[in-house]
C-alpha positions as a printed Julia matrix, in Angstrom:
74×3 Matrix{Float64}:
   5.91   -5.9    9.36
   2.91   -3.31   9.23
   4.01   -2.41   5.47
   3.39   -6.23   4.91
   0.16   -6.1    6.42
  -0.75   -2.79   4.46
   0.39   -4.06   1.45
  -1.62   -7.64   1.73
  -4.78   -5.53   3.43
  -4.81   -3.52  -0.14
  -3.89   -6.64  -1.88
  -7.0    -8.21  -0.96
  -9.1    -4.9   -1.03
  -8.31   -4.73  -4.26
  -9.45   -8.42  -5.08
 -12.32   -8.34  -3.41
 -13.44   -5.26  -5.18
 -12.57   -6.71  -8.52
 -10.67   -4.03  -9.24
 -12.97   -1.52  -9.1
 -12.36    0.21  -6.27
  -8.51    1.84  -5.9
  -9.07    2.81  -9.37
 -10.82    5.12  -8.02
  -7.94    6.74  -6.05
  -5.29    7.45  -8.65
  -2.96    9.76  -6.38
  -1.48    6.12  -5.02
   0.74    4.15  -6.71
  -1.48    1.01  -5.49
   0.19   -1.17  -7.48
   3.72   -0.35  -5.51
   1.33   -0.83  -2.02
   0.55   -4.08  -3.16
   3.56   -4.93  -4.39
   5.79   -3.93  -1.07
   4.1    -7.19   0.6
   5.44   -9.51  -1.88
   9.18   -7.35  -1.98
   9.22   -7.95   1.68
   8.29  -11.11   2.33
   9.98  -12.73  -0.18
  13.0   -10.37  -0.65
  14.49   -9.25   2.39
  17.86   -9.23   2.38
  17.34   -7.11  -0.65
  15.63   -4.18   1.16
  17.31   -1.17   1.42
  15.88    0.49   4.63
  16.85    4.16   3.41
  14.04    3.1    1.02
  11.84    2.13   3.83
  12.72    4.79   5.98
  11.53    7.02   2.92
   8.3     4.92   2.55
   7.46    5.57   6.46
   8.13    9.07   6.72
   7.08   10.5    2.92
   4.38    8.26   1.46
   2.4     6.67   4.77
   0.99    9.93   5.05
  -0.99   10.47   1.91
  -2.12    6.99   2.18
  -3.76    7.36   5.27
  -5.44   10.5    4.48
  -6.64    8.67   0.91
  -7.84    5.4    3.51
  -9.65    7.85   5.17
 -11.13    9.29   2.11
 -12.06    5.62   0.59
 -13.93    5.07   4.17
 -15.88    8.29   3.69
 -16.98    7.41   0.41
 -18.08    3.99   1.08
């Protein structure tokens, strides 16, 4: 559920920046954050939790330390 909420949180980060914002921040495949909400929601009993499990433990990372960098910026 919190890579739903990450993925709509960017989702509408992204809108509400027209966006111009995540753009900015190239090193994320934002479009696959955004995307993951939609997957998830809409597709579960398609979701391969290896893939998850590789999401949570290999990508979460970076995009928390890139958050924390958009923060700073702002």
């Amino acid at each position: 559920m919190k890579l739903i909420a990450i993925g709509e949180s960017f989702k509408n980060i992204d809108k509400i920046t027209n966006g111009e914002l995540l753009i900015n921040y190239p090193e994320i495949e934002w479009k696959k954050i955004k995307g993951i909400r939609d997957f998830m929601a809409h597709h579960y009993f398609d979701i391969d939790p290896d893939v998850i499990f590789d999401i949570c433990k290999n990508k979460i990372n970076m995009l928390y330390k890139v958050t924390k960098k958009i923060k700073n910026d702002l």
